[in-house]
C-alpha positions in Angstrom: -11.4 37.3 4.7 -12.6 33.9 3.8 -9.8 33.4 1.2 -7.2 34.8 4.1 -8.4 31.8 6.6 -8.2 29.0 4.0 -4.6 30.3 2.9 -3.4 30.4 6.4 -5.0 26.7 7.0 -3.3 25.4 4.1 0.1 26.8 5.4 -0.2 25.2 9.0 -1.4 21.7 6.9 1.7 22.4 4.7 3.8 23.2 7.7 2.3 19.4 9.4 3.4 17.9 6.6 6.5 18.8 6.5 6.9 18.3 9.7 5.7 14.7 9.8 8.1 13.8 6.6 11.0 15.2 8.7 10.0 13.8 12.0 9.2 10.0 10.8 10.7 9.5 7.1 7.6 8.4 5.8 4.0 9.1 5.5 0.5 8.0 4.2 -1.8 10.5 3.2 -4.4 11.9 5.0 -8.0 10.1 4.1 -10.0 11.4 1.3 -13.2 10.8 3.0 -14.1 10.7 6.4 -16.2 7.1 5.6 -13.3 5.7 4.0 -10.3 6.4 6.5 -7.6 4.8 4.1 -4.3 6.0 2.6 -3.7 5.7 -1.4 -0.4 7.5 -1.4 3.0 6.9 1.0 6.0 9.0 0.5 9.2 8.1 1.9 12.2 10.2 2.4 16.0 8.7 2.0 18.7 11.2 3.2 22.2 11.2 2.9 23.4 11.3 6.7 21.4 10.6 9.8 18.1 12.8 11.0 18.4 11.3 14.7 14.6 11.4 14.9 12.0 8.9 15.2 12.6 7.1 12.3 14.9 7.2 9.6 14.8 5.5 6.4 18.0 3.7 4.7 16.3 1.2 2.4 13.3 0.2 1.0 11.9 -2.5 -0.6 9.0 -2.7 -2.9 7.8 -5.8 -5.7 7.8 -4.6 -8.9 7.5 -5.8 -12.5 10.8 -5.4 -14.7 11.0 -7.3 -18.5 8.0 -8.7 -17.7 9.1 -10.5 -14.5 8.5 -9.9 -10.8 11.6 -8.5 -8.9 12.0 -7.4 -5.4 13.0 -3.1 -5.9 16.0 -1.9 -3.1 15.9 1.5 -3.1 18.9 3.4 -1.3 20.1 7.2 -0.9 23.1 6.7 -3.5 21.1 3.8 -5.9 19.1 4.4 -8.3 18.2 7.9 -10.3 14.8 9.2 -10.7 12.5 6.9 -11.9 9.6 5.4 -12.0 8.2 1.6 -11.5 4.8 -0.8 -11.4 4.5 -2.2 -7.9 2.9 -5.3 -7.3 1.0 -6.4 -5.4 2.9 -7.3 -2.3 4.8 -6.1 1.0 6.8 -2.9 1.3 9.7 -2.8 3.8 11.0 0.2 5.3 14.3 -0.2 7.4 16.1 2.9 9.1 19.6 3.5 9.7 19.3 1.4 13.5 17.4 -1.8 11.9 14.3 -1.4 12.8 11.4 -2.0 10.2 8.2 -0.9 9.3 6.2 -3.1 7.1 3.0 -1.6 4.7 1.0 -3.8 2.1 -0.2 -2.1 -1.2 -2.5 -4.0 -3.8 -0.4 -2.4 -7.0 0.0 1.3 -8.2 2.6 3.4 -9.1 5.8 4.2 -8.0 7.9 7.7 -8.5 11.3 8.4 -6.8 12.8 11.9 -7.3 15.2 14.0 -5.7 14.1 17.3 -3.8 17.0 19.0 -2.7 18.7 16.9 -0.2 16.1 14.3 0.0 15.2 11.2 -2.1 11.3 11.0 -2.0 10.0 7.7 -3.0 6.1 8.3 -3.5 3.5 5.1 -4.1 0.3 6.0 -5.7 -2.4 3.8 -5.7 -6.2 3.6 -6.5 -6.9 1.0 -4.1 -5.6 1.6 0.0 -2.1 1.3 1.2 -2.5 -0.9 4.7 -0.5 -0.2 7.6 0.7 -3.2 10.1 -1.4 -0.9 12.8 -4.7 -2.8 13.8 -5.3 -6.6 14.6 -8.0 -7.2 11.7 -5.8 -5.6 9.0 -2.9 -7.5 9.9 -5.2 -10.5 9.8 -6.7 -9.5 6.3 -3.4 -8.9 4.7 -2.2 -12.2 5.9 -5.1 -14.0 4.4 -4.5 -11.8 1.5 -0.7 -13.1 1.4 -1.8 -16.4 2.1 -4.6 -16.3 -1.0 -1.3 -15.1 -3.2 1.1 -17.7 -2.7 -1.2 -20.5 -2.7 -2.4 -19.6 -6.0 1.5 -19.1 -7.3 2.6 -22.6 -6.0 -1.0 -24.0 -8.2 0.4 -22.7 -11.3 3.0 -24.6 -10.7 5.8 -24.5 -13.7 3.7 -21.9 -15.2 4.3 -19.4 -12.4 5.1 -16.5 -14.7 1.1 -17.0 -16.4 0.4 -15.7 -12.4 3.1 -13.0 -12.1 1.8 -11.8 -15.2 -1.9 -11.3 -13.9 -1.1 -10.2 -10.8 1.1 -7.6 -12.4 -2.1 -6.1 -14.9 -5.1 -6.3 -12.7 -6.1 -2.9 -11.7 -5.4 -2.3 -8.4 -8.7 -1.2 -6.6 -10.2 -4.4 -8.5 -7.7 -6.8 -6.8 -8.6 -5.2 -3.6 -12.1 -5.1 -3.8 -12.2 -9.1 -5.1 -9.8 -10.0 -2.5 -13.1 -8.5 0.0 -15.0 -10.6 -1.8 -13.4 -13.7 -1.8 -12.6 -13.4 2.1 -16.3 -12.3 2.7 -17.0 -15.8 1.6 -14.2 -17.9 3.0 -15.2 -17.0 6.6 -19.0 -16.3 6.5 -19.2 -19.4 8.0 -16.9 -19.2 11.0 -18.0 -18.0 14.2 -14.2 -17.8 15.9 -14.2 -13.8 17.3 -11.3 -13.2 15.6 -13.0 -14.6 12.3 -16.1 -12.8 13.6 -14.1 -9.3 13.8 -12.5 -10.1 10.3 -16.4 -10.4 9.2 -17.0 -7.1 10.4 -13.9 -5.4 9.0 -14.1 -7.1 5.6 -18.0 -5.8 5.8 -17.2 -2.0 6.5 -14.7 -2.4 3.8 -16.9 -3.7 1.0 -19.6 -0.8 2.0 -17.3 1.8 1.9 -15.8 0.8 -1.3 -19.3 0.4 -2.7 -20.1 4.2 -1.3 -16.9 5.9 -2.7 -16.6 4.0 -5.9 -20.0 3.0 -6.5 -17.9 -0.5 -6.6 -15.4 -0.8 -9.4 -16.4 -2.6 -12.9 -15.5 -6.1 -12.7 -17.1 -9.4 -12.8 -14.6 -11.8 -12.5 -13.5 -13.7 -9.3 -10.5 -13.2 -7.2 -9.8 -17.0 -8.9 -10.3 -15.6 -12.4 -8.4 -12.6 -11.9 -5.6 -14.4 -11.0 
């Protein structure tokens, strides 16, 4: 009886699932742990004609390293084969068939894109989270985050490809977790409220990471790193 219920649960999660992938073209997987409510994986679906429904991928765009240099990834329907890429660091763009956009911001991981029947599935796997644009203090971290990145590019100057090159081989979760660190310190000493909830949310972070991951082995700073 036991087995019986847990079947027919995972056939009405299945059954979600699927349902979400159709109804939105994209989706970020459910939270492993109720403490640590963020996504490590996103799928997106490209089709070849138009679903009509809430949101429907045409292209994608993803930084990843090629030949040892960092290029911007357009993914289409009728592009490229299966295949599979290191991301970096970096925005992903989502745009659907009407221009509108939906923007997510991954800290590195691995990138898969296969064809299941009809669809082209483009699935991002990470070890450290996948943000969504969805909540005022995320959006604000990222953008410190992007902010951190391309100030340290432009003080490598000529040498740029010394920091494409680290940014590209540090291990995801440890980027994440130093880029905590490294803003934990930067704003300890503001006491703005929206520097005060970027405290708190940069706090809950750390301590979850710390709880899941018994914080990852690294003792370099976000400077060193990259």
């Amino acid at each position: 009886m036991v087995g019986m219920k847990k079947d027919c649960a995972l056939q009405v999660l299945e059954s979600q699932i699927l349902y979400q992938r159709h109804k939105l073209g994209y989706m970020f997987s459910k939270p492993r742990h109720s403490e640590y409510p963020d996504h490590t994986r996103l799928d997106i679906m490209l089709r070849p004609t138009p679903t009509n429904m809430h949101f429907d991928p045409k292209r994608v765009y993803f930084m990843i390293l090629e030949d040892e240099d960092l290029e911007l990834l357009k993914i289409t329907y009728t592009g490229l084969p299966q295949n599979k890429y290191r991301v970096v660091a970096g925005l992903i763009r989502i745009q659907d068939r009407k221009g509108k956009v939906v923007f997510a911001f991954t800290f590195g991981g691995d990138l898969q894109i296969e064809m299941e029947e009809e669809e082209k599935i483009c699935t991002l796997i990470s070890t450290a989270p996948i943000l969504q644009f969805n909540r005022p203090t995320t959006i604000r971290f990222i953008e410190e985050v992007e902010i951190f990145l391309a100030v340290r590019r432009a003080e490598w100057g000529s040498n740029y490809h010394e920091f494409e090159a680290r940014l590209a081989a540090v291990e995801p979760l440890i980027l994440y977790t130093a880029c905590l660190d490294y803003l934990t310190e930067k704003s300890k000493d503001s006491f703005h409220e929206d520097s005060l909830d970027l405290q708190h949310y940069l706090r809950k972070k750390s301590r979850a990471i710390h709880k899941e991951y018994k914080g990852p082995d690294y003792s370099l700073s976000l400077r060193e790193l990259i």
